[in-house]
N, C-alpha and C positions, 0 to 999 in steps of 0.2 A: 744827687736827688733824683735826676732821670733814671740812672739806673735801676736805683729803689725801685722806683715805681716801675719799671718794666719788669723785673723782675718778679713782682706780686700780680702778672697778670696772668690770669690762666691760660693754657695753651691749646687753640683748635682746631682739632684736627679736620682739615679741606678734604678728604676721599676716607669712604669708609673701609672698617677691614677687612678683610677677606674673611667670609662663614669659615670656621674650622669643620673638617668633616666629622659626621657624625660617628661615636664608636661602633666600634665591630659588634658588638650587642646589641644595639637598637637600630639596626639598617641590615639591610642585604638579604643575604640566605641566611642569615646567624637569624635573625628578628624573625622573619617568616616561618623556622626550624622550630621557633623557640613559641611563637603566638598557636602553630595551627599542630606541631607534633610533639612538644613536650613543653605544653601548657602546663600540665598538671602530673603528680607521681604516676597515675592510673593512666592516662593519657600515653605518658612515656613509656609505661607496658607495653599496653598495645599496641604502639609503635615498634616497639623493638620487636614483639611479637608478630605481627605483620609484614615487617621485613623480611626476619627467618622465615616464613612458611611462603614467601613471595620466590627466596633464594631457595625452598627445595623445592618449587614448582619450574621456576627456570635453568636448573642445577640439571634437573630430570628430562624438561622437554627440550629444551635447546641444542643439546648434541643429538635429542631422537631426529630432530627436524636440521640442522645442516648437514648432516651424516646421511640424508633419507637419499633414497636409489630413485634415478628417474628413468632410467634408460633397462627395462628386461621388458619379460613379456609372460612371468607369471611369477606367483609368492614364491615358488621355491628357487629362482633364480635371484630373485631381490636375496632372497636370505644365502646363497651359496659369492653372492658377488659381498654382501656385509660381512660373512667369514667370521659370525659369533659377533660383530659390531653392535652396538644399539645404535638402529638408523631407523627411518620411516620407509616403506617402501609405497613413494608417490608414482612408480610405473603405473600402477592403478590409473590413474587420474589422467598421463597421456596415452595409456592404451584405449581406456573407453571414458571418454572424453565425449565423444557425440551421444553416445548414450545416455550420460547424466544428464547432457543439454537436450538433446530432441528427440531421446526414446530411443527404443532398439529395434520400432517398425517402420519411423519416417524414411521415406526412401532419401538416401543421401547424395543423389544426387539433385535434389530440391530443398537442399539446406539454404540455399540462397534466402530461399521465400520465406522463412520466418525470421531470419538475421535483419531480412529487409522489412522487416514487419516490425522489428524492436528497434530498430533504429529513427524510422516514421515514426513510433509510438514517442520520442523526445520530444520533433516538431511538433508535436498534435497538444502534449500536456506542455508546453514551453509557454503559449496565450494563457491558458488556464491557470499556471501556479505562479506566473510572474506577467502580473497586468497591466506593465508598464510599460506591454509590446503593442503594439498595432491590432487596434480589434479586427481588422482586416483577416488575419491571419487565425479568427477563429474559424473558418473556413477549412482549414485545413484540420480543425479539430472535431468537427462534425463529419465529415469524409472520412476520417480516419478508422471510426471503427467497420465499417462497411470496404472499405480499401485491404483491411490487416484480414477480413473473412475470407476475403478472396483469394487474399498471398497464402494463408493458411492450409484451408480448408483445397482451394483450387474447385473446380467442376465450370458454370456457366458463370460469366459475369450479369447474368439477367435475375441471377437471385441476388448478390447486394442493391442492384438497383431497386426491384420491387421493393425491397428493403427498408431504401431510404425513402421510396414513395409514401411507405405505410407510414413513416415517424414525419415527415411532413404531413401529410393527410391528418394526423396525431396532434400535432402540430397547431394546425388550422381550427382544430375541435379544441382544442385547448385554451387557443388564445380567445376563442369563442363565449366560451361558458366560464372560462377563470373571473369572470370581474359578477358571477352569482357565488363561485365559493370557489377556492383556489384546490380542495381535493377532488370535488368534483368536476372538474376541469381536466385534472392531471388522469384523473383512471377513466374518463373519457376520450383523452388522448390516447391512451396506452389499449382500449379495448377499441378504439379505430382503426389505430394500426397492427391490431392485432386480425381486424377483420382483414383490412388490407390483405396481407400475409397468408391469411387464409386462401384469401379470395387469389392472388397471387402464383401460389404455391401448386393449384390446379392446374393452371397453364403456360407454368413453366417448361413443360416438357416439350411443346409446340414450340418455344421460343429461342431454344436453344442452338444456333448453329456453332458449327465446328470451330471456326476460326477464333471464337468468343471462350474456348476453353484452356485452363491449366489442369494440367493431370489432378484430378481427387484422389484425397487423404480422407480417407474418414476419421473421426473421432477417437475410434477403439487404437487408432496407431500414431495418436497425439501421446507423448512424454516428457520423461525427465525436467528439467527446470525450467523447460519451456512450457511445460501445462500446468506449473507452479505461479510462473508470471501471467498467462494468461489467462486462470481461474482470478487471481489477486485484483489485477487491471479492473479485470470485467465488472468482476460481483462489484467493488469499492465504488467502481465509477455509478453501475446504478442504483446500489443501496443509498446512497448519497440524496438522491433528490427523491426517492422511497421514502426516504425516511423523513425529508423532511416534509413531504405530502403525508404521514401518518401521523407527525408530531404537531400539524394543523386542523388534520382531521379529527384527532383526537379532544384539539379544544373549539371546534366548532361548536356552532348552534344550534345545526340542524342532528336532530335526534339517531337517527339511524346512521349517518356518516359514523358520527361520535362512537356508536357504539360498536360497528365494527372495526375501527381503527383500535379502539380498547379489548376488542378479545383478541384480535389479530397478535399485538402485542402483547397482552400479555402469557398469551395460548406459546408464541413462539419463545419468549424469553424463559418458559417452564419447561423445554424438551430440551435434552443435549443435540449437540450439532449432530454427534454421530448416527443420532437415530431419526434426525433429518435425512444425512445420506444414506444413510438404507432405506427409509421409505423412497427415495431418489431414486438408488436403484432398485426397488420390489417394485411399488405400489404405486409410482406414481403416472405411473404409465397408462393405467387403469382408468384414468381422471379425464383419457383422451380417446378420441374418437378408434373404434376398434381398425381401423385400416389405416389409422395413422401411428408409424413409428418413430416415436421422439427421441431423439438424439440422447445417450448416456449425458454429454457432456454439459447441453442444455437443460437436463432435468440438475443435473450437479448447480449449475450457475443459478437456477430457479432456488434452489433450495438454503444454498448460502446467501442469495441475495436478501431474502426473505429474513433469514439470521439476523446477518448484519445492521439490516433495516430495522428490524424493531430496536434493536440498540442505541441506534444512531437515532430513531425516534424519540427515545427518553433522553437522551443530551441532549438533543437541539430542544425535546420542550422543557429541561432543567434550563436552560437558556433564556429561552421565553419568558420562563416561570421570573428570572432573574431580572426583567427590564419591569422599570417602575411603572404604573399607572398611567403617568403623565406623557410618557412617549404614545401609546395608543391612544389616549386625548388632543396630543398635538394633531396628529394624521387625519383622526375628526375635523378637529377644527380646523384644516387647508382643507379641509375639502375633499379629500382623496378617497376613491373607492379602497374595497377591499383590497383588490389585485396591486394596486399600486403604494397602498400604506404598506402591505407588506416584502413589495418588493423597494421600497427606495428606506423606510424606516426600521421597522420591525425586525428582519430578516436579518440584514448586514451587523446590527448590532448582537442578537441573538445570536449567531454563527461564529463572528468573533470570540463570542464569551465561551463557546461551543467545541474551539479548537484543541483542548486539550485533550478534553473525549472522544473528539472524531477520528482522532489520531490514532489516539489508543486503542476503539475498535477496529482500526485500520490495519494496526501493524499486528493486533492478535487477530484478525482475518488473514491476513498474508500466513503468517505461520500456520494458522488451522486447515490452508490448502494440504498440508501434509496428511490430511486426516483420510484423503479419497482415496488412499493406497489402499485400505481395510476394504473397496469394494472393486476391487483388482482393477485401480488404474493407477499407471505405471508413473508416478510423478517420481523426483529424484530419488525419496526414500525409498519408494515401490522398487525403483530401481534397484536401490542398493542392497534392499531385500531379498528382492527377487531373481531379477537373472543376473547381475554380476557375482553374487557370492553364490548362486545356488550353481554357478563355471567353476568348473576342476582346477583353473589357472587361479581362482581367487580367493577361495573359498577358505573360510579361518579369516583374511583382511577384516577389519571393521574402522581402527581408529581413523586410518587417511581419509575412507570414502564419508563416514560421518563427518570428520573434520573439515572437508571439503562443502559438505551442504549446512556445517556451519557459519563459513566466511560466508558461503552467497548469500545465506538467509539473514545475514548482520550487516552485510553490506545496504540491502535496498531497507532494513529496518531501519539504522542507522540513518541514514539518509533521510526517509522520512521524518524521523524526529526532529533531525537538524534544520528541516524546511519549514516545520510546524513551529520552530524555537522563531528564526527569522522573520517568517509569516506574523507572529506574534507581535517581535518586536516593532516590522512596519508597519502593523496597524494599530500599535498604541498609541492615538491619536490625545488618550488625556492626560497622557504625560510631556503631552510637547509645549 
């Protein structure tokens, strides 16, 4: 009878089984091959379609480029050492190597001083794009562009300093009159220190002793991808807070702010850049006192900054445009002046929303540096234009030396985008 009854009782299992693994079709590379490259018949076209034309693009460049010659000293030696090969001939690139980078008139033995000038330029933007360093250490980002004029440029160390006089003095007027309207505050700054500079620039020549000097560069003998990065740096960094002093001046109250923040922009967003820098270099000289001779490379940085600014004006105030009602109520109702609703509420959110834009005037400004070769300054393309191929040793080259101011201009593009994706992410404060 015991038995019976044990025998009709069910049996239960104490550890459970082991998952079996999932099929080779629904896991792995198999699933992933199968959801995102031959979803669908038309899907699997293009796939296979894409392949092939991927495999006669690598088929083609790959033996141009490990096959390429790095060691002659002109194209018909690259071509006599390939012996009918398909190779690249990258000699180009370590014969005139200083010249893509710093022109073909920086004296070389002062290459130090812009190398040391690109490498401070890291410490200086390191506070600025990752804020989770020591504000201490914005110190070193204010100094920095007055320190890089000096390594640059070279002549008296007594014109950065006037310099940095003028933009504090700017400064001082700024923090002044910003809490009646924050543009009028800002081009009050800027037309302080601009007296400054003026005022400065008279008696700088009495102030100059010898010990205080690095050999002078001038301007006309700034190149290659060095006067690519340093038009880029420059214009971004002040089109930036240009812009966003246009993009409040524009929705101000007061009447005449408003209205010429509104033709400024949109006078500049109706002219192409190029006919910017030719008024740059024709005309704009004109605009200045006849005994004063303004710098080519300063009327260029005037002219693109102006660009980029009215750009960067209309995305930060699409930005603007984008924050509800209730955030410039809140600011009211704490109490807050102008200067401070906009610098603790308003601003940080708009800019936020701002980032995708800013960016992308950013990095088609970095490229549009290539544009100032058309008014014979020698930046990398100017370069490769102009005196490496128009030399007997180089002349016919084209793929390497374009392909070369390919990577550099992808490289700092890339990068920016990648810091804007990040940037992003760490401030998605409403999704956490």
């Amino acid at each position: 009878m015991s038995d019976t009854h044990a025998q009709t009782v069910s049996f239960v299992r104490e550890t459970a089984i082991p998952p079996s693994p999932a099929p080779s079709n629904a896991a792995g590379p198999v699933k992933w091959m199968r959801d995102n490259l031959f979803a669908t018949i038309p899907n699997g076209i293009l796939t296979l379609a894409a392949i092939f034309f991927i495999y006669l693009i690598l088929s083609a460049t790959v033996p141009w480029i490990l096959n390429g010659v790095w060691n002659a000293s002109s194209l018909s030696e690259c071509r006599e050492i390939l012996d009918g090969t398909k190779g690249a001939c990258f000699a180009v690139l370590t014969e005139r190597w200083p010249q893509l980078i710093f022109g073909f008139k920086y004296p070389s033995e002062e290459y130090w001083r812009p190398t040391l000038a690109f490498l401070l330029m890291f410490a200086a933007l390191a506070p600025v794009l990752f804020f989770d360093l020591p504000r201490k250490m914005l110190v070193i980002t204010g100094l920095f562009p007055f320190v890089a004029y000096w390594l640059i440029w070279g002549g008296t160390i007594w014109t950065p300093i006037f310099a940095l006089l003028g933009f504090v003095v700017g400064y001082l007027v700024y923090s002044r009159f910003v809490t009646r309207s924050f543009a009028f505050g800002f081009f009050g700054g800027v037309a302080a220190a601009i007296v400054v500079w003026a005022i400065s620039s008279s008696i700088l020549p009495s102030l100059a002793p010898e010990e205080t000097f690095l050999p002078a560069v001038p301007s006309r003998d700034l190149g290659g991808y060095m006067l690519n990065m340093m038009l880029g740096v420059t214009c971004v960094s002040l089109s930036v807070p240009l812009g966003i002093a246009l993009a409040l001046g524009r929705q101000s109250s007061m009447p005449l702010i408003k209205w010429i923040c509104v033709i400024f922009i949109e006078f500049i967003r109706g002219v192409p850049l190029i006919t910017l820098l030719f008024v740059a270099s024709v005309m704009l000289a004109y605009f200045f006192p006849p005994e004063a001779t303004v710098d080519l490379f300063l009327r260029v940085v005037i002219m693109i900054t102006m660009f980029s600014a009215a750009y960067i004006a209309e995305v930060i105030r699409g930005g603007l445009a984008a924050l509800p009602k209730g955030q410039y109520e809140a600011a009211d109702s704490l109490g807050l002046d102008y200067a401070q609703a906009m610098r603790l509420i308003i601003l940080p959110q708009a800019l936020k929303i701002s980032i995708p834009g800013i960016v992308n005037v950013a990095v088609g400004l970095f490229k549009d540096t290539t544009l100032v070769s058309v008014i014979s300054m020698f930046d990398i393309i100017g370069m490769i234009r102009g005196p490496i191929l128009a030399s007997t040793e180089w002349n016919g080259l084209y793929w390497e030396l374009f392909l070369f101011a390919c990577v550099v201009f992808f490289v700092v593009c890339y990068s920016i985008s990648q810091y804007s994706q990040w940037l992003e992410r760490r401030l998605a404060t409403d999704h956490r």
